[in-house]
KENU-742084 format. One record per residue (C-alpha): residue in one letter; x negated, y, z. Coordinates in steps of 0.25 Angstrom, whole numbers, padded with zeros to 4 digits, always signed. Layout:
! KENU-742084
AXYZ
...
//
This chain:
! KENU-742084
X+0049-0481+0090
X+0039-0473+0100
X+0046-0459+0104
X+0038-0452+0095
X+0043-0459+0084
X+0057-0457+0088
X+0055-0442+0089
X+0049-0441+0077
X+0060-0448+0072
X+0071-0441+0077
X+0063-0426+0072
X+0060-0432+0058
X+0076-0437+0057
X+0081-0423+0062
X+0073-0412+0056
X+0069-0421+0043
X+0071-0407+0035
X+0059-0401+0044
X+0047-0407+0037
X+0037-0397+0044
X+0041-0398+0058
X+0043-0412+0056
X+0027-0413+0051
X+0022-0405+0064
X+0031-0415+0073
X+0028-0429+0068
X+0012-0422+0069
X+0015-0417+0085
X+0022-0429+0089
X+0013-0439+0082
X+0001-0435+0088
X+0009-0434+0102
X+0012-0450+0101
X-0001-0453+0112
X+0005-0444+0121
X+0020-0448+0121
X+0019-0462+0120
X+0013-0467+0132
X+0027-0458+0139
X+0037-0460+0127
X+0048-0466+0135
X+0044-0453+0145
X+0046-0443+0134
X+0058-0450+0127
X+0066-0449+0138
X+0065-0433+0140
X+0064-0432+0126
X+0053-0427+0125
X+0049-0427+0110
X+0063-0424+0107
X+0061-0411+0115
X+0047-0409+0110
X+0051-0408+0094
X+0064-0400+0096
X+0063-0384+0095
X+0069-0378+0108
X+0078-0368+0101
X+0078-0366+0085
X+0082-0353+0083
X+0086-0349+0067
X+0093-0334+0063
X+0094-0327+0049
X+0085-0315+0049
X+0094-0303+0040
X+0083-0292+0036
X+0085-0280+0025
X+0073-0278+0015
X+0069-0264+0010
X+0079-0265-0001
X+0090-0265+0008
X+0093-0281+0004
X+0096-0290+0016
X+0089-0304+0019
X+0090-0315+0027
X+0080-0324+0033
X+0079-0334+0042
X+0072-0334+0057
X+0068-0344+0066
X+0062-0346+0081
X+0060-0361+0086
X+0058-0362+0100
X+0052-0375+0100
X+0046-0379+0115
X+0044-0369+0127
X+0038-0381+0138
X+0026-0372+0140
X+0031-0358+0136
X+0039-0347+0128
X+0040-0351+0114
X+0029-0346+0106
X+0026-0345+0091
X+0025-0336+0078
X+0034-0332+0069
X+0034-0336+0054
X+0040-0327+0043
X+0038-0333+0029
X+0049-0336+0019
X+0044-0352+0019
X+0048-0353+0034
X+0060-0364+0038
X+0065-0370+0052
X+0055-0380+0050
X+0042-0373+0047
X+0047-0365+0060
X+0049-0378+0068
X+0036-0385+0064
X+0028-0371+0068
X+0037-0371+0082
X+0034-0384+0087
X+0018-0384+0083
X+0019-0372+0090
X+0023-0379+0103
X+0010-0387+0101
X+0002-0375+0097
X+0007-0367+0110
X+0004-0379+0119
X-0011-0380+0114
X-0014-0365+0119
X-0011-0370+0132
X-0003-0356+0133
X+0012-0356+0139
X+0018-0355+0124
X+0030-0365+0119
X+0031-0365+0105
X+0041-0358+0095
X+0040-0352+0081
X+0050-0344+0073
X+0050-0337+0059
X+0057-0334+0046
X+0059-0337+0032
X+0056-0321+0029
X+0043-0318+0021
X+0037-0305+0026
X+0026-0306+0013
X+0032-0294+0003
X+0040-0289+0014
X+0038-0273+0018
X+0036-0270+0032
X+0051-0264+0035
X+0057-0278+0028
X+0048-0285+0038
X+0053-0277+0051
X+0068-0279+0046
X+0064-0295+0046
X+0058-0295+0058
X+0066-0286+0066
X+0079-0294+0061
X+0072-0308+0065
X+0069-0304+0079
X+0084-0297+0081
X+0087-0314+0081
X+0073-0319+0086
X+0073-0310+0100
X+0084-0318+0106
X+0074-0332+0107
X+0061-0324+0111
X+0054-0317+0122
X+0041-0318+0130
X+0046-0329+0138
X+0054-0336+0127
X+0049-0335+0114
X+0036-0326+0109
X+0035-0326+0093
X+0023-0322+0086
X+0018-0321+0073
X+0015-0332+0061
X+0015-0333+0046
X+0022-0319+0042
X+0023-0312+0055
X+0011-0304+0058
X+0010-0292+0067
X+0019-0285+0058
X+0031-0293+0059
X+0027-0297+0074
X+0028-0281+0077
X+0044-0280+0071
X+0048-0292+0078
X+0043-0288+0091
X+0048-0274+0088
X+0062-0278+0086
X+0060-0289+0101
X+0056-0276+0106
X+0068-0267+0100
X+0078-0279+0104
X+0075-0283+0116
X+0071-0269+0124
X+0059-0275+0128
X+0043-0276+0126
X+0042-0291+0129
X+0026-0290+0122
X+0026-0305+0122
X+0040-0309+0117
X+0031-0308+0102
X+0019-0310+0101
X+0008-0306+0089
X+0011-0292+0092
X+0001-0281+0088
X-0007-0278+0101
X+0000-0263+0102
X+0013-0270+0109
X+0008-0283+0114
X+0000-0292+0104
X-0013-0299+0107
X-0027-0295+0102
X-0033-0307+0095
X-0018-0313+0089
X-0019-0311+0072
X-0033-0319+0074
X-0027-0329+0085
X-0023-0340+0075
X-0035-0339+0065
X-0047-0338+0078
X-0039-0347+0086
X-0040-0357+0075
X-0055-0356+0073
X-0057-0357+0087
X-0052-0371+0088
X-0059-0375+0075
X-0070-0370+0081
X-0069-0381+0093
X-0066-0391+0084
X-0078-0389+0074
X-0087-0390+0086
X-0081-0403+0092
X-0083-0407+0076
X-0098-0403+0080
X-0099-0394+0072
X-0100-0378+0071
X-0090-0367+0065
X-0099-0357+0060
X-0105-0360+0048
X-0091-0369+0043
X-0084-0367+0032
X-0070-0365+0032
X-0059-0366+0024
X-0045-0359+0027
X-0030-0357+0021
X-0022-0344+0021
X-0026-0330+0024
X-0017-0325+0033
X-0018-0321+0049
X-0023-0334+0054
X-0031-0338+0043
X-0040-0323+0043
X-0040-0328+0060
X-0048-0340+0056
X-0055-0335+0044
X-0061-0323+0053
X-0064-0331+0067
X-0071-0342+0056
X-0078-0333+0050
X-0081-0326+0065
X-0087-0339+0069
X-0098-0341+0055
X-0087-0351+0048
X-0087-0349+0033
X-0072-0348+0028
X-0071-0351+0014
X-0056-0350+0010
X-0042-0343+0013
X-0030-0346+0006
X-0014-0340+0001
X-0002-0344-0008
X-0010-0340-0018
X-0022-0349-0016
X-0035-0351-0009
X-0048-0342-0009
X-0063-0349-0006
X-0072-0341-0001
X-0085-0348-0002
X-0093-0337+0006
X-0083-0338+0017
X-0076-0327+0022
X-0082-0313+0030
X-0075-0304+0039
X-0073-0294+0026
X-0064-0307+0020
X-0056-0310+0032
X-0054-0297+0034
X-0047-0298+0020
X-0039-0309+0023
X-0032-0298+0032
X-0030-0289+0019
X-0025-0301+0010
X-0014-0305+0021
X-0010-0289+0022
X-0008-0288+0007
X-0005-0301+0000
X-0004-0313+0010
X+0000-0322-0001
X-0012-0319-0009
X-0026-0324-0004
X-0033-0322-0019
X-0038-0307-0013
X-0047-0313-0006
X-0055-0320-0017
X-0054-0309-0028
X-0060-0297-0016
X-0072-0309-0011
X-0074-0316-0023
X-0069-0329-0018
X-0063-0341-0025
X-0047-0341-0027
X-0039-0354-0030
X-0026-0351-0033
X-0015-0362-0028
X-0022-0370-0019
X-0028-0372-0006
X-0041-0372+0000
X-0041-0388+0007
X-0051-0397-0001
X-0055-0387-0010
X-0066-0379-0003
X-0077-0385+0006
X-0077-0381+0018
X-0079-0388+0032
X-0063-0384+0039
X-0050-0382+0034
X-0042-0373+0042
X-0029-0371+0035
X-0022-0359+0040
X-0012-0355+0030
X+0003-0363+0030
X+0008-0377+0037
X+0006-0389+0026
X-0005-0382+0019
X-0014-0393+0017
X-0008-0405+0012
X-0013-0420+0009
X-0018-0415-0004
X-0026-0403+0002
X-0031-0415+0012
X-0035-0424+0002
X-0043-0413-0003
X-0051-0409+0008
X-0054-0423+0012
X-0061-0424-0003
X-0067-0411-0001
X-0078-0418+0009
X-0084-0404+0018
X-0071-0404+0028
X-0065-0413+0038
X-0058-0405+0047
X-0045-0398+0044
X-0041-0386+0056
X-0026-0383+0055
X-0025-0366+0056
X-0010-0364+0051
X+0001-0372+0056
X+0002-0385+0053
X-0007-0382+0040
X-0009-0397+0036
X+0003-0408+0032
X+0001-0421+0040
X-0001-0429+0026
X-0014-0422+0026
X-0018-0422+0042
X-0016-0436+0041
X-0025-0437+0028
X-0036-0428+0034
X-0036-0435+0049
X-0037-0449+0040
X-0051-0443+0031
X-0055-0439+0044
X-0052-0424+0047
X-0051-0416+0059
X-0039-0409+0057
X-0037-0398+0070
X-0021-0396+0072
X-0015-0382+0069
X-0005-0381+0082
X-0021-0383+0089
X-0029-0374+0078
X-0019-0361+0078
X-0014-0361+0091
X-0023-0347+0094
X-0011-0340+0088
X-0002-0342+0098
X-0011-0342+0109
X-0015-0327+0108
X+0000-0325+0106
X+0001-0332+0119
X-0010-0323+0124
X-0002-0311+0119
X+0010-0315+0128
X+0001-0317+0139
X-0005-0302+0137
X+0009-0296+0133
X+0015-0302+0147
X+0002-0296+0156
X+0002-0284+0148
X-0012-0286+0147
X-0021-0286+0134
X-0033-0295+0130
X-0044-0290+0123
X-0047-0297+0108
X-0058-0305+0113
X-0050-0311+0125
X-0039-0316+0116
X-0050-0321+0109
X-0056-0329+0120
X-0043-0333+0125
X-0038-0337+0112
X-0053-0344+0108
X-0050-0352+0123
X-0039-0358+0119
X-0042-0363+0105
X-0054-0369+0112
X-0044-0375+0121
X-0035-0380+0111
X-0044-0389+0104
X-0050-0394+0115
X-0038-0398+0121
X-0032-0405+0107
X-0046-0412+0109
X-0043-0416+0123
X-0029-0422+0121
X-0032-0429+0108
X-0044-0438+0116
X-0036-0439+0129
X-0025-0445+0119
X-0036-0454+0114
X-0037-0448+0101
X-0049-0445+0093
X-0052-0430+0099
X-0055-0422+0087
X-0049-0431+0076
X-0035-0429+0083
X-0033-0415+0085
X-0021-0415+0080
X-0016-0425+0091
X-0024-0418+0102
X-0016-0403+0099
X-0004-0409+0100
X-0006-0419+0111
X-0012-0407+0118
X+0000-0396+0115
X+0010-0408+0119
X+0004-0411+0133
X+0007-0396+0139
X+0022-0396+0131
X+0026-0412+0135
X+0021-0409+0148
X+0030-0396+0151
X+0042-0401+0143
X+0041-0413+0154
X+0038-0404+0165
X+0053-0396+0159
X+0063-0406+0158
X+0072-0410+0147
X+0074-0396+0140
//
């Protein structure tokens, strides 16, 4: 049995009850195999896939918070250190009432990957909770927030750990957590948080980070497919902060995007959006994020209640960007019969079940990796570390050129490492990402020693 085998072996027999982060580690270390088998005896002997799969420190607390009633709760946190070879942990915090061990475990180690591609000195890590802050008023989430960082301060810090934000925590959930660092420790360590409001520390450039970050790297691979983003039609999922990202840059750039979607189902815009609409995207997610039907009754669009966008609109990209496993085989099975789209560009996490990349890859597909596609996020909050330790601030339009610079870089270096791997370049993205990411962590976690 080769060493990669035997790993998988071992993670599949001991978190069995893990189906998510055992999906994103059979993907990684599948598409590692050219890489670690010329050097498996190498790597087996220092372990090294042992260490490469195994969280540094796994760090679960109850979170007790009061509602405005008076009645007393009790919720669940996490933080999972996952790999610091090549810098302080760094990753967002998820609050939604659908969050386990496992859904923080699969976003922590794509997060290694993630960190790796941006070539910034990021390890990776994620944290969250089962709290929903949808419904919530403004004082019951400062309670929650200031009660999860009385537990969470202890494993952070600008040269340990720096959460940001993700699903549920925007910059009003960020602003009571760092509040409450701030408040515990006696100390304004800017970069100990990150996603701040740029009053006390935060970037310019960071709620659009993910969403521009991810239209930059399509854009570099639509002009390797030789052919041109403006003028494209589009179709995306969700509506939230990254989705509106992607949705305005798109629109930015003369791309035409037809859809959004939400719980409650998908609109289809056939006129494709304007800056009016995705300025409305912004009010929709303020008022009634589980509700995207707004959108089609104030524009005159279609709504299909219950379903989802893949394989039912014409369009010449998928860029799914709402929740992980969101298109599945029969979502896939769909857009092959559709006939207008043959590339799919991962936006959320980890948006597409392996049953269905494998079906796409097999009609065909260019499918773009999402540890590759959204990294932007993370690398602005890099760049807010970075500002918050100078004491110096970028302008907008810097971050953006940065941020632009980097997204560029990412995909041409997935490119790189696929063909030098003797893969087919653009048809393996996927493996190029993550043959990429892994060079710069298996390198360092050499470099380090058994740790």
């Amino acid at each position: 049995m080769s060493y990669v085998d035997e790993v998988l072996a071992q993670v599949e027999a001991r978190d069995a009850n893990e189906p998510l982060f055992l999906q994103t580690v059979r993907e990684v270390l599948n598409s590692l195999r050219p890489m670690i088998e010329p050097n498996e005896e190498k790597y087996r002997r220092i372990a090294l896939l042992e260490r490469l799969v195994e969280p540094e420190k796994t760090v679960i607390f109850r979170v007790p918070w009061v509602d405005d009633k008076g009645v007393a709760h009790v919720n669940r946190g996490y933080r999972v250190q996952f790999n610091s070879a090549i810098g302080p942990y760094k990753g967002g915090l998820r609050f939604a009432k659908n969050v386990t061990l496992d859904t923080i475990k699969f976003l922590a180690f794509e997060q290694c990957f993630k960190n790796s591609l941006t070539t910034l000195p990021i390890g990776g890590g994620k944290g969250g909770s089962d709290f929903d802050p949808i419904g919530k008023s403004d004082d019951e989430v400062m309670r929650f927030c200031q009660s999860f960082m009385t537990e969470l301060y202890r494993y952070i810090g600008a040269n340990t750990d720096s959460p940001a934000g993700d699903m549920g925590v925007g910059a009003r959930e960020i602003g009571f957590l760092y509040g409450q660092y701030k408040r515990i420790t006696g100390n304004f360590e800017a970069a100990a948080v990150t996603g701040k409001s740029p009053e006390y520390g935060g970037s310019l450039g960071r709620p659009t980070a993910t969403g521009f970050g991810a239209v930059y790297y399509a854009e570099e691979l639509i002009k390797t497919l030789g052919r041109d983003i403006k003028g494209a039609t589009i179709a995306i999922s969700g509506f939230g902060q990254v989705a509106w990202g992607v949705a305005m840059k798109a629109t930015q750039l003369g791309a035409k995007v037809v859809t959004i979607s939400g719980p409650d189902g998908y609109v289809y815009d056939k006129e494709g959006m304007n800056d009016e609409k995705v300025d409305f995207l912004l009010t929709m997610r303020a008022t009634d994020p589980m509700h995207c039907k707004p959108y089609a009754d104030k524009f005159g669009a279609e709504f299909h209640e219950g379903e989802k966008p893949w394989g039912k609109v014409k369009a010449d990209y998928y860029m799914p960007c709402a929740m992980q496993n969101d298109v599945r085989i029969e979502d896939a099975k769909r857009m092959q019969e559709e006939g207008t789209c043959n590339v799919l560009i991962e936006v959320a996490n980890m948006p597409t079940t392996q049953e269905a990349i494998d079906f796409l890859r097999e009609n065909g597909w260019v499918v773009a990796p999402s540890k590759a596609v959204n990294a932007g996020g993370v690398a602005v909050s890099a760049m807010e570390m970075a500002q918050d330790a100078s004491k110096y601030y970028w302008t907008e339009a810097e971050v953006e050129e940065k941020l632009h610079a980097i997204m560029k870089d990412i995909f041409n270096s997935s490119l790189k490492a696929a063909n030098k791997f003797g893969l087919d370049g653009v048809n393996c993205l996927i493996e190029g990402a993550n043959l990429a990411a892994a060079d710069k962590i298996v390198t360092s976690m050499v470099a380090q020693g058994i740790v």
